[in-house]
Each structure stands twice: as structure tokens, then as C-alpha cells.
N, C-alpha and C positions, 0 to 999 in steps of 0.2 A: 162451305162455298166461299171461294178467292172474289177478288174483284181488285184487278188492275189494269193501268193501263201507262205505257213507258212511248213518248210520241219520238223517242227517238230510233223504235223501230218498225216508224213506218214504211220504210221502205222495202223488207222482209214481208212476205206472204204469212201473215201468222195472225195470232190472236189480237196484239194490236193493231192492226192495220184493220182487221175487219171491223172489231172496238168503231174506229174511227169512220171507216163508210158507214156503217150502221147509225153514227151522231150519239154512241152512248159511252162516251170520253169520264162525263164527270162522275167520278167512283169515290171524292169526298166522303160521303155518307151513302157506303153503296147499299144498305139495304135498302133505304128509301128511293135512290136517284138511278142505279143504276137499271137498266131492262135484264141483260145477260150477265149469268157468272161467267168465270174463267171455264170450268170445267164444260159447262152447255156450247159455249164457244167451240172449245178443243176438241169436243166430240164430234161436231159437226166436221169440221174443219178434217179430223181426220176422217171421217166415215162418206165423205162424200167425192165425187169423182171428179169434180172442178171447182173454181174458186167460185163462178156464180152460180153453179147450183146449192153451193154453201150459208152461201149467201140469201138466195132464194129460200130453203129452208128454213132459215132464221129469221128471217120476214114475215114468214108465213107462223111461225109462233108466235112472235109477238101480234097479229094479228088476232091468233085464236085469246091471248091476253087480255087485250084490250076490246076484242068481243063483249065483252061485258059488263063493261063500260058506259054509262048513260049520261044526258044531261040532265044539269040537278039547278034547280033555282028556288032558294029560299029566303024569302024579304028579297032584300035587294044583295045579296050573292048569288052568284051563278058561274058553273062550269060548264064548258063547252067540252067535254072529254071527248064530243064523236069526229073534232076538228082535227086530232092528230090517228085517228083510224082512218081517213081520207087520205092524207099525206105516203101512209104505209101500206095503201091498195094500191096507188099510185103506183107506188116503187115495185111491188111485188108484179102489178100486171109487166110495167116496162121490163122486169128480170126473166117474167115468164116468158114472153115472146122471146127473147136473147138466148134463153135456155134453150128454147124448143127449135130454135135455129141453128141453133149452134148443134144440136143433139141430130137435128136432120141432113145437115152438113156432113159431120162425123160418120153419120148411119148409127152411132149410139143405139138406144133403145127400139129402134124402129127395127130392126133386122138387115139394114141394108150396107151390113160391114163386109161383103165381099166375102165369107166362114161358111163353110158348107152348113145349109140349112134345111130342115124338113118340109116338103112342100106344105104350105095350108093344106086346110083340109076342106074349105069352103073356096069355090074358086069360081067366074062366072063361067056360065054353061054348062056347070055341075048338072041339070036336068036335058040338059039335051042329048036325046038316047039313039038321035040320025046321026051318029057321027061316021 
């Protein structure tokens, strides 16, 4: 597993620029600091059909992440670990409404791309037999 990050091209749709909305920049010591490899990145990046639903996916792991996650207090240390799972519902809820707008807009997933399509097969007045 890679872990980079070049902010000089942020301006490119790619693996940096997502790196950087995501806020997982500092790759120093990427096994300990970083969230995402290069590769988990790339995959998404190419497997998905826009940049926020890319986006959205990779939110939505680190979420399943940091699920398990607790706070811990021992003497007097303590973590607050469930303070930045708050932050990243946050963002995921704001991406899914965007998503799902934007997917309704499109007709996307919903069927309503204008493509010959199979009528349902559940329709209302299916039991109305006065027709």
C-alpha cells in the first residue's frame, strides 16, 4: 500500500485533490496518520460514475472505520474518538442528499433516463378488474 500526496495537483480530478477534501493530506507516517491508501482511493475514483459519489463512498468507509471506535478514559486521560465520527456523518449525510439530487436530476438510477424501459410490474389499480 502507497500513501501520497503532491498539492500541486490539486487542481486535476485525481487522487490528490480527493486526498485533500477528504482532510487526509498528512502521509508523513502514513501507516499511523493516513485514513486512505493510494490504491482504495484509485479504485473508487475509477469505479464510480461521478466525483461525489466517489466521494460519498469513501466517507462511507471511513465511517464503517471509525465504527468501532469508543471513548476511553483512564485516570485522568481520555479520548473522545466518537467526536470526529460526528464530523464524517455530517459530511456523508450533506453528500448523500447532493448525490441523490443530483442522480434524480440525471434520471440515473431511478429509471427515468428517457431508454426504453419494462413497464413495472406492480402499478396502482393492478386489482381493479371494472376496467
Amino acid at each position: 500500500m502507497t500513501y501520497s500526496y503532491n498539492p500541486s495537483n490539486l487542481g486535476e480530478r485525481g487522487l490528490d485533490r480527493m486526498r485533500f477534501e477528504l482532510g487526509d493530506t498528512f502521509v508523513a507516517e502514513s501507516e499511523k496518520t493516513a485514513y486512505l491508501s493510494d490504491e482504495e482511493i484509485s479504485a473508487v475514483l475509477d469505479s464510480s460514475a461521478s466525483w461525489k459519489r466517489a466521494k460519498l463512498r469513501l466517507v462511507e468507509t471511513l465511517l464503517h472505520r471509525f465504527a468501532y471506535e469508543v471513548d476511553t478514559k483512564i485516570k485522568e486521560a481520555e479520548w473522545k474518538l466518537n467526536q470526529r465520527v460526528d464530523e464524517w456523518q455530517a459530511l456523508y449525510k450533506r453528500l448523500k442528499g447532493e448525490v441523490e439530487a443530483e442522480e434524480l436530476m440525471d434520471g440515473g438510477e431511478f429509471g427515468f433516463t428517457g431508454k426504453k424501459v419494462r413497464p413495472p410490474i406492480f402499478y396502482v389499480g393492478i386489482h381493479d378488474w371494472r376496467q
